[in-house]
C-alpha positions as CSV (number, residue, x, y, z in Angstrom):
1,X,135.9,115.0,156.6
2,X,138.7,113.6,159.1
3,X,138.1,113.9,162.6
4,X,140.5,115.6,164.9
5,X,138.4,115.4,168.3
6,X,141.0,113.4,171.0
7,X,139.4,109.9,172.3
8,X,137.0,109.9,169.0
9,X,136.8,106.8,167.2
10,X,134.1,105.5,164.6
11,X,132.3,103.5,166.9
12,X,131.6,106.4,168.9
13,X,130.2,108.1,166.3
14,X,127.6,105.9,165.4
15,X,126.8,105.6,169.1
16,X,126.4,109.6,168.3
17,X,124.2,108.9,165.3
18,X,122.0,106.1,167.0
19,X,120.8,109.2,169.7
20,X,120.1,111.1,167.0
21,X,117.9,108.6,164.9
22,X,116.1,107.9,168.5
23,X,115.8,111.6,168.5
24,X,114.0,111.3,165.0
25,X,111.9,108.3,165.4
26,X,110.6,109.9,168.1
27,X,109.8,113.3,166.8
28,X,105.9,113.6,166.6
29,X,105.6,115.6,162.9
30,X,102.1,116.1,162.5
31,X,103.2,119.6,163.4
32,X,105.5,119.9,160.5
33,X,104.4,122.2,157.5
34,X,103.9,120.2,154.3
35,X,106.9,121.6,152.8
36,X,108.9,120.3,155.6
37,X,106.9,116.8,155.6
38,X,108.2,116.7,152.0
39,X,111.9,118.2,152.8
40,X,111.9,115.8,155.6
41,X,111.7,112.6,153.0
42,X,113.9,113.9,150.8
43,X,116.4,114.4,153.5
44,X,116.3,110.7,154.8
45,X,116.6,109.3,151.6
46,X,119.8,111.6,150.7
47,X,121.1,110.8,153.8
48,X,120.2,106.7,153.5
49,X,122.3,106.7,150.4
50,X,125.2,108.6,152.2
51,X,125.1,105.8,154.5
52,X,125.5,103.5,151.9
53,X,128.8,104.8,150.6
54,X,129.8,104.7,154.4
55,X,128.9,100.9,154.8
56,X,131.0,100.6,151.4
57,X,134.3,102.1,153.7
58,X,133.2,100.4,156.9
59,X,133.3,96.9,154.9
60,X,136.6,97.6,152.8
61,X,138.5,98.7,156.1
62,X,137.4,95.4,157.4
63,X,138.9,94.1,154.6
64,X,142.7,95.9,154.7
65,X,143.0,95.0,158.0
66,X,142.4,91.1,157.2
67,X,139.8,91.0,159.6
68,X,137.7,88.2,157.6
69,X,140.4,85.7,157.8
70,X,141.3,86.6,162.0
71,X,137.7,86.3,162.5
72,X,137.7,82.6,161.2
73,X,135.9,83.5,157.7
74,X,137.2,82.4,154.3
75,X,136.8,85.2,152.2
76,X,135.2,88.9,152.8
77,X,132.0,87.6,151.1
78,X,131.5,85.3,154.2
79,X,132.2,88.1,156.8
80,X,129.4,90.3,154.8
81,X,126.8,87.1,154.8
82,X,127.4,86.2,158.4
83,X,128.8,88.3,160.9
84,X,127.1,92.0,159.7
85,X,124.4,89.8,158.1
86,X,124.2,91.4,155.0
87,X,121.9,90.0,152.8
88,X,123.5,90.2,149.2
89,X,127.1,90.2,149.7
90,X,127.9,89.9,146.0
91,X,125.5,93.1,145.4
92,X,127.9,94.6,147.9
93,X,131.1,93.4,146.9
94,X,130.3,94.5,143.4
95,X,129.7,98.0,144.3
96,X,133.3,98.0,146.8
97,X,134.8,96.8,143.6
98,X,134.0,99.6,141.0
99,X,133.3,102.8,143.7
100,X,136.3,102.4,146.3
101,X,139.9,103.1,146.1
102,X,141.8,99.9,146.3
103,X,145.8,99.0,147.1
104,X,147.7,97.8,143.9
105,X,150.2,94.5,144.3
106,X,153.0,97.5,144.8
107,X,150.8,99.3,148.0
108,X,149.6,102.0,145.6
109,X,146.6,103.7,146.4
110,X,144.2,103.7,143.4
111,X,141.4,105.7,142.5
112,X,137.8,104.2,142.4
113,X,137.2,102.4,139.0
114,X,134.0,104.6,138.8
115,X,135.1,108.1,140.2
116,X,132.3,110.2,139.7
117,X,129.6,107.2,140.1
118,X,131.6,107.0,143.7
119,X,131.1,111.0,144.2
120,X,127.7,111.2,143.4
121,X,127.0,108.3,145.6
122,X,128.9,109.6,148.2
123,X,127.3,112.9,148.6
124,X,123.8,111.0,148.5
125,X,122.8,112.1,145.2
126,X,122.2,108.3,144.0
127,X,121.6,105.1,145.4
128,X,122.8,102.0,145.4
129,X,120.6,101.0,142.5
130,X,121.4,103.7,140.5
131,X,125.2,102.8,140.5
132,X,124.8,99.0,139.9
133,X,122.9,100.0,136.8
134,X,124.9,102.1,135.4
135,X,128.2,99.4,136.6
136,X,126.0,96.6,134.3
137,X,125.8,99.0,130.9
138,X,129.5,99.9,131.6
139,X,130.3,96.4,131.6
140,X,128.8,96.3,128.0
141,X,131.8,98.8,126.5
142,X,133.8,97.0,124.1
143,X,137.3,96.0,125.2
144,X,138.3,97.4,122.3
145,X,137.3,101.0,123.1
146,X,140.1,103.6,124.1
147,X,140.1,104.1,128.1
148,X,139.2,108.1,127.5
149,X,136.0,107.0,125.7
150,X,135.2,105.0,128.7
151,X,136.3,107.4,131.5
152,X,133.9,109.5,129.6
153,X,131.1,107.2,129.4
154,X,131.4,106.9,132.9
155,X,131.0,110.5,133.9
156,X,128.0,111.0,130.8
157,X,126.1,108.1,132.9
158,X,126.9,109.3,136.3
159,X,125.6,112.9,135.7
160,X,122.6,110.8,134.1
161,X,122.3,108.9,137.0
162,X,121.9,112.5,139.4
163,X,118.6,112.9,137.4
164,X,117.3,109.5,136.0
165,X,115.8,106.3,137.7
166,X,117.1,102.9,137.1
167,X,114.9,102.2,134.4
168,X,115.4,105.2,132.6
169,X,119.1,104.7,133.1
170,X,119.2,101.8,130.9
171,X,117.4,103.6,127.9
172,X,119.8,106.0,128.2
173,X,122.4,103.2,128.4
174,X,121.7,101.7,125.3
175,X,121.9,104.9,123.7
176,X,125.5,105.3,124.3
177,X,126.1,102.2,123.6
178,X,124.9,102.8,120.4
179,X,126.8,105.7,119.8
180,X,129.9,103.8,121.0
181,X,129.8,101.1,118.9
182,X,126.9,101.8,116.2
183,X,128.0,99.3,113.5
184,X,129.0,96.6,116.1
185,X,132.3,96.3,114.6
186,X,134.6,97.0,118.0
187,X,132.4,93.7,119.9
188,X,134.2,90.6,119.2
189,X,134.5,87.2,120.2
190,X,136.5,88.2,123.5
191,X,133.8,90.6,124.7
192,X,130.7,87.7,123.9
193,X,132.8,85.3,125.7
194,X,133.0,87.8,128.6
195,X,129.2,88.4,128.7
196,X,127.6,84.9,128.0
197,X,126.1,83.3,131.1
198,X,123.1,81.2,132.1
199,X,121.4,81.5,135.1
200,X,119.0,79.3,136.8
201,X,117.2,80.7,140.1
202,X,115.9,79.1,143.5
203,X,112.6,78.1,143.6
204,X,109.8,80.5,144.5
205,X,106.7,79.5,146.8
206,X,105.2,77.5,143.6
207,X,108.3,75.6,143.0
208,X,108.7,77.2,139.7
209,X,112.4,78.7,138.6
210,X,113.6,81.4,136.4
211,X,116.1,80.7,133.5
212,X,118.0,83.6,132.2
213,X,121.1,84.8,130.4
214,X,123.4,86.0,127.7
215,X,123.8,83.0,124.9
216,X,126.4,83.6,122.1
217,X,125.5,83.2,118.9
218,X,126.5,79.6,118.0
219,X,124.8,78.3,121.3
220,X,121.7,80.9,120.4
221,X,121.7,79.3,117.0
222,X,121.8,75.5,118.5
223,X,119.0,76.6,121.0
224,X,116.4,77.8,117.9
225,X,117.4,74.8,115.9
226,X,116.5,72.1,119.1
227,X,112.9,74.5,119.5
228,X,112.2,74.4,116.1
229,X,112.4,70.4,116.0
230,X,110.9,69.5,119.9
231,X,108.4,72.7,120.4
232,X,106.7,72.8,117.0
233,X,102.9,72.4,117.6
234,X,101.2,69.3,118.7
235,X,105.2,68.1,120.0
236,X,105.7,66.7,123.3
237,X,102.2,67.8,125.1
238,X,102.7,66.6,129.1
239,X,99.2,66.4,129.4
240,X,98.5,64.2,126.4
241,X,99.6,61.0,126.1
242,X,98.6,60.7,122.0
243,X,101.1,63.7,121.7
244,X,104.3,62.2,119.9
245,X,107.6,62.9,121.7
246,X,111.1,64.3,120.7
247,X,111.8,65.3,117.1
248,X,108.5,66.6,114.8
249,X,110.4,65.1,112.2
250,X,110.2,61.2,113.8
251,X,106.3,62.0,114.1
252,X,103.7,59.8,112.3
253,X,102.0,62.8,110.0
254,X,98.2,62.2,110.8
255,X,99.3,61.8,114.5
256,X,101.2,65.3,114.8
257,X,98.6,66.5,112.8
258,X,95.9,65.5,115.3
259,X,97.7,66.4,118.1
260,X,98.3,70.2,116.5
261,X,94.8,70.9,116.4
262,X,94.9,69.8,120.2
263,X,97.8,72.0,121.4
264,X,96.3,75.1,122.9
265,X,99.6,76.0,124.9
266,X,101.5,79.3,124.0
267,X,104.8,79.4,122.0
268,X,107.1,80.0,125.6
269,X,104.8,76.8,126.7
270,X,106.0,75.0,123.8
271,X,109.6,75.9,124.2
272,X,109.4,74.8,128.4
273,X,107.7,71.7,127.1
274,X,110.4,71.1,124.9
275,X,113.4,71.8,126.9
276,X,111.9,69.4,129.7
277,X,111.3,66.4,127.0
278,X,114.8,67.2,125.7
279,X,116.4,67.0,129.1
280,X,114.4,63.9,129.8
281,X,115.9,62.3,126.5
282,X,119.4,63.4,127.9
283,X,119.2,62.0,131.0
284,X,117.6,58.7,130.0
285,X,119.8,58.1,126.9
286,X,123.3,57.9,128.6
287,X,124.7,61.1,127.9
288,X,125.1,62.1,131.7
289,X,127.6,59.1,131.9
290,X,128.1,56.4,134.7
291,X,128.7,58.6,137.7
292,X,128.2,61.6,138.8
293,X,130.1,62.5,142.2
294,X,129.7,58.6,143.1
295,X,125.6,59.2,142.6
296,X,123.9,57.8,139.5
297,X,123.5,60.2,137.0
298,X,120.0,60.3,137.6
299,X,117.3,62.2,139.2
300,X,117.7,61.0,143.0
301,X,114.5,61.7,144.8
302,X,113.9,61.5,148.8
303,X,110.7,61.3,150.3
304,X,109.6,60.0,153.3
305,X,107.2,57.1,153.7
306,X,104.4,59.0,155.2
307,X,104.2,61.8,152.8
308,X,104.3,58.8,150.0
309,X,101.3,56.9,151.5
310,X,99.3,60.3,152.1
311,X,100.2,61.2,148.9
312,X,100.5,65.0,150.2
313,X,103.8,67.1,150.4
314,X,106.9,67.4,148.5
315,X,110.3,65.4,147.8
316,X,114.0,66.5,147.8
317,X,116.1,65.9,144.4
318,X,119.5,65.5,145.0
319,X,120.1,68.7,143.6
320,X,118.1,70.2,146.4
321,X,115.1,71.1,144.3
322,X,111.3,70.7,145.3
323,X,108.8,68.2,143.7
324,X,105.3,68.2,144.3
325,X,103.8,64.6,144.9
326,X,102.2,64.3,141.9
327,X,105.5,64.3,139.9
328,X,106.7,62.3,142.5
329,X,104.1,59.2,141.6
330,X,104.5,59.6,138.0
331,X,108.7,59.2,138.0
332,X,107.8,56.1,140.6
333,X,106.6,54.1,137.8
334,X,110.3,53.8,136.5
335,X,111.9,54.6,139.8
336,X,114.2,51.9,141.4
337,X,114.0,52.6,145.2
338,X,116.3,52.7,148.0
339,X,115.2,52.6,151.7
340,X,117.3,54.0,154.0
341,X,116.6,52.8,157.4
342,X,117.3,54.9,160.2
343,X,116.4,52.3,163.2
344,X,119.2,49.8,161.8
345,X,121.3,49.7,158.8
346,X,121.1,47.5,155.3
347,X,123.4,44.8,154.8
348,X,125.0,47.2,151.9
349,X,128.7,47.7,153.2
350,X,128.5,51.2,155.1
351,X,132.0,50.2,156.8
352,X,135.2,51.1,154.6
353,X,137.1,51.2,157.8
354,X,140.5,52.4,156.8
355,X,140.7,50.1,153.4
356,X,139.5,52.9,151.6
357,X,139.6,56.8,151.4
358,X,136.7,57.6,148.8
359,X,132.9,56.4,149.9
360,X,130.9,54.6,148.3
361,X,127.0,54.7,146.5
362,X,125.6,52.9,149.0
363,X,127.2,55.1,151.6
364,X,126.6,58.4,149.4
365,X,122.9,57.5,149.2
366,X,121.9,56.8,152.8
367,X,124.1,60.6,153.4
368,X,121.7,61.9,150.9
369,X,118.7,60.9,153.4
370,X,120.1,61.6,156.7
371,X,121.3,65.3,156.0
372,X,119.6,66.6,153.1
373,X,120.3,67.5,149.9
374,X,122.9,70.1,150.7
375,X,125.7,70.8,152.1
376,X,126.1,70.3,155.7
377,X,128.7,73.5,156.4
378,X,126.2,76.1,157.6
379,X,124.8,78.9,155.3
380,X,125.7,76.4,152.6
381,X,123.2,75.7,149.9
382,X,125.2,73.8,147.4
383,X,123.3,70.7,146.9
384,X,123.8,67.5,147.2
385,X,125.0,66.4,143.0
386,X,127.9,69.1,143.8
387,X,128.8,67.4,147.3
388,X,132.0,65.5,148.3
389,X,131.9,63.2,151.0
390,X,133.9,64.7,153.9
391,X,135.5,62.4,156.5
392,X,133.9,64.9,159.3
393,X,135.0,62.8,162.3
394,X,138.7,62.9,161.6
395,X,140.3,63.9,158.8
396,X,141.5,60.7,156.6
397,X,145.5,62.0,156.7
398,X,144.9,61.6,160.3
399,X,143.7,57.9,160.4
400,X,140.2,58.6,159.9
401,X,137.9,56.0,159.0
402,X,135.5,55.8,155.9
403,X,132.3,54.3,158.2
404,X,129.2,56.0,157.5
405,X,128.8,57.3,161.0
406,X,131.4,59.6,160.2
407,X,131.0,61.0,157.5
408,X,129.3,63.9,156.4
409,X,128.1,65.8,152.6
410,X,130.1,68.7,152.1
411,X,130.6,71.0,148.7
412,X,133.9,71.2,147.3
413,X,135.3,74.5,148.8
414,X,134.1,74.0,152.6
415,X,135.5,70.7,152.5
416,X,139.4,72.1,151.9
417,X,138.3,74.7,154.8
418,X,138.1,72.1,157.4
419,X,141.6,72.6,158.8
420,X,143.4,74.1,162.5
421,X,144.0,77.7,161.3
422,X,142.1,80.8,161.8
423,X,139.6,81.2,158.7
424,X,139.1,77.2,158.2
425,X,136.8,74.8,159.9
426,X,136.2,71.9,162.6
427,X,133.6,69.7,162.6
428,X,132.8,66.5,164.2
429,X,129.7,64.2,164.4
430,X,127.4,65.1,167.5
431,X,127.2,62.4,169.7
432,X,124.1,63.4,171.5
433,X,120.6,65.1,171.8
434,X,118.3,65.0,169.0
435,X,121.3,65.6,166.3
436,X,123.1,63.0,167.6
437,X,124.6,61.3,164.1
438,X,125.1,64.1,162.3
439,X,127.5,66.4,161.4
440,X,128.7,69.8,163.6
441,X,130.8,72.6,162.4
442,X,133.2,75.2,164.1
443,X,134.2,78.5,162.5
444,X,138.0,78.8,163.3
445,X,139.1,82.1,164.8
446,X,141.9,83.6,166.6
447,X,141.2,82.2,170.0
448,X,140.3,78.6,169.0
449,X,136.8,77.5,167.0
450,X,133.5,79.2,167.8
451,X,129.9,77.4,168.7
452,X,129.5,74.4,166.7
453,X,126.6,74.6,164.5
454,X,124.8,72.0,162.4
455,X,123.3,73.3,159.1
456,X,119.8,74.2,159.1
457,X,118.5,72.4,156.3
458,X,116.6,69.3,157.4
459,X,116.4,66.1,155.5
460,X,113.1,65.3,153.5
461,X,113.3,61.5,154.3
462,X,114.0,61.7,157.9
463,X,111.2,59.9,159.4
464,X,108.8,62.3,161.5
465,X,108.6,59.5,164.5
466,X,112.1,58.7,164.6
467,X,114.8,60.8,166.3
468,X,117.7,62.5,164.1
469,X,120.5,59.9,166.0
470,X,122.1,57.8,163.5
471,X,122.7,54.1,165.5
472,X,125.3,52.7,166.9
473,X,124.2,49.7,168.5
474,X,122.3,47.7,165.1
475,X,124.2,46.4,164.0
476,X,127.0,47.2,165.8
477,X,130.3,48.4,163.5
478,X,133.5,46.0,162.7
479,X,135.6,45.2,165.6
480,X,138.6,46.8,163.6
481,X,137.0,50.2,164.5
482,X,138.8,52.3,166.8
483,X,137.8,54.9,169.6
484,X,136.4,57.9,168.4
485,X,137.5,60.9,170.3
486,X,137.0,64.6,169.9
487,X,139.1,66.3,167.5
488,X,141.5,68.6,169.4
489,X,143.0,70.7,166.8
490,X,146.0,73.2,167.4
491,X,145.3,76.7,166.9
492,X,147.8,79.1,165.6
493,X,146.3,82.9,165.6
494,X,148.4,83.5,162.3
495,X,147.7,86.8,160.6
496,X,146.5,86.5,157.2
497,X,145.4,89.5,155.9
498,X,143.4,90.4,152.7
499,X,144.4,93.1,150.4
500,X,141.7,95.3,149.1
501,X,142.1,93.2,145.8
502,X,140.8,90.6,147.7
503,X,137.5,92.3,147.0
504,X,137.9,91.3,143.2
505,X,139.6,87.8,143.6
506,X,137.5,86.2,146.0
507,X,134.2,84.5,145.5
């Protein structure tokens, strides 16, 4: 419903709508009848999933009005993440994508790709959940299928979706999918290609990971031929060291045989056992190749010389993952170390000057142990094997200089965001206080950069008892070096504004 009230604006409704949840959070309803303490729920959670559709508009007129990029942030996803601090853009940006109206390239309104998964969320008769189910078994339709067999498979689920939870959703899900396609003919290779995927999660309080996905069926094949070779019984036990290792069919008989009777782990222990002894053989034999991002193609480990001696604590991989000590000793025994020394630097040449643009392993190593295995852009969690070394001081096209005091780790995409425009990034290396050394960005907006901020993650091999500074006095740089000042970019409050199809094109 369109306001007509004179002086109304949005904002002032939600001021409107934060009296009236004080009003509610104050109400004492001990009073209430137990009809109404029931009617009372029901309401909230209708009108919490009304709310949701609203947040849906709030975010896409955000996004027509190209206030991501004025703001200083790359893409909508980074406006949801930061400045309204929502906590699963992606989540959000999927459901903008299938439930709002969008421009075409001509300015042509467009109805939602889901209309009546948009209506019934709309009027609060599902949630959020709901649609995103019912989005995922839509995305299962064969390409093939005629666009009126879909239209209509989205209305059959969203009428489901009024009724059924989630779960019950997807039994009723694979039923039409069934019915769509029951012999299995209309899937081809275009719609495996579209589905297949791998995904492997962050770390949970344990340090263990989930691995999950959607393998075709020439890698699904590959995968049960590898298990059936590395994860029969008695193969490649961790905790035995009689158990043979890689292929059953290399095995001395009587040993495998032995070691069979021995093996008490489950088949999915088997098939972890084996992936990890195959991944090992991988990684030792070669295959990774020389260089990987100017790191060896190993597995990089930084731990600090405390936590070592105690023998207590965890390292950092490269790839920003977790080990717990005990891993830690056993890969030491074929480890060749590097100490990075924070009170004065190796003789390894950490001064490129302005000889050369790309850094170094040495210099790519001690980076590795002064800021962490990811990247330094804030928010960033990219780690450290996807990392390019950013000239962070001063841009090399400006006569920056490859020294390791100023340069800085920084994934791919935030790297080509450094720049002077509204939407990019400035950084510099903080000169004092306890971050002194390291590298500070600036979010670009229209009036010039914001607060610079370092990013959060801390190095595992900084030394508890020495500062964060990186030093500049021992030894003390080539003379060739010159001054460092602070950058002093020019800022142009250029408009760049995002159609609504940068909802679908951005990541």
């Amino acid at each position: 419903m369109t306001s007509t009230n004179v002086g109304e604006t949005a904002v002032s409704l939600y001021g409107e709508l934060d009296e009236v949840l004080d009003r509610i959070a104050a109400h004492n309803a001990t009073a209430d009848s137990y009809q109404d303490t029931i009617a009372a729920a029901e309401a909230h959670e209708r009108s919490a999933r009304r709310m949701s559709y609203l947040g849906l508009q709030r975010v896409m007129e955000c996004n027509d009005r190209g206030v991501a990029g004025l703001e200083g942030y790359r893409s909508i996803n980074d406006f949801m993440a930061f400045a309204l601090r929502i906590t699963d853009p992606g989540r959000r940006r999927k459901l903008m994508f299938h439930l709002m109206p969008m421009y075409s390239l001509t300015g042509e309104l467009l109805a939602p790709k889901c209309p009546n998964l948009a209506a019934a969320l709309a009027d609060g008769s599902i949630g959020p959940d709901h649609a995103i189910t019912v989005i995922d078994i839509l995305a299962k339709i064969p390409g093939a299928v005629d666009p009126e067999v879909r239209a209509a498979a989205e209305a059959e689920m969203a009428e489901h979706a009024r009724s059924f939870v989630p779960q019950e959703l997807k039994v009723l899900g694979a039923d039409l999918l069934a019915r769509i396609d029951p012999d299995g003919t209309l899937t081809d290779d275009k719609d495996r290609r579209r589905q297949r995927s791998l995904y492997l999660s962050k770390q949970d309080t344990q340090l263990m990971a989930t691995l999950e996905g959607h393998l075709d069926p020439a890698t699904t094949a590959l995968l049960r031929l590898v298990l059936d070779a590395w994860a029969a019984p008695g193969m490649n036990m961790p905790d035995d060291p009689d158990s043979p290792r890689g292929n059953h069919n290399d095995a001395d008989p009587e040993a495998l045989k032995a070691a069979a009777r021995r093996d008490r782990r489950t088949q999915a222990q088997r098939n972890h056992d084996a992936l990890h002894a195959l991944l090992k053989a991988v990684a030792d034999g070669g295959l990774l190749g020389k260089s990987h991002r100017g790191l060896p193609p190993h597995l990089i480990v930084t731990i600090t010389e405390t936590a070592l001696q105690e023998r207590a604590g965890v390292a950092t991989t490269a790839g920003g993952d977790l080990l717990p000590i005990s891993e830690v000793i056993e890969l030491a025994a074929d480890a060749h170390p590097h100490l990075a020394v924070f009170t004065g630097h190796s003789a390894e040449p950490l001064y490129l000057g302005d000889g050369h643009r790309l850094a170094n392993q040495a210099q790519r190593m001690m980076l590795l142990a002064r800021d962490g295995a990811v990247c330094t852009c804030p928010g960033c969690s990219q780690p450290f094997t996807h990392l390019e070394v950013h000239h962070a001081e001063k841009d090399w096209a400006d006569g920056g200089l490859t020294d390791i005091i100023d340069l800085a780790g920084a994934c791919p995409k935030h790297n080509r965001m450094v720049g002077d425009q509204p939407g990019q990034w400035s950084t510099h290396i903080i000169k004092d206080g306890p971050d002194a050394g390291r590298p500070a960005w600036a979010r670009n907006g229209r009036d010039g950069p914001g607060p610079a901020r370092r990013g959060s993650t801390a190095p595992a091999s900084s030394p508890t008892t020495s500062p964060a500074a990186w030093p500049r006095d021992e030894p003390t740089p080539p003379p060739t070096r010159t001054g460092r000042a602070q950058p002093n970019p020019k800022y142009r409050p250029d408009h760049h504004p995002h159609r609504r199809s940068d909802v679908a094109s951005h990541g």
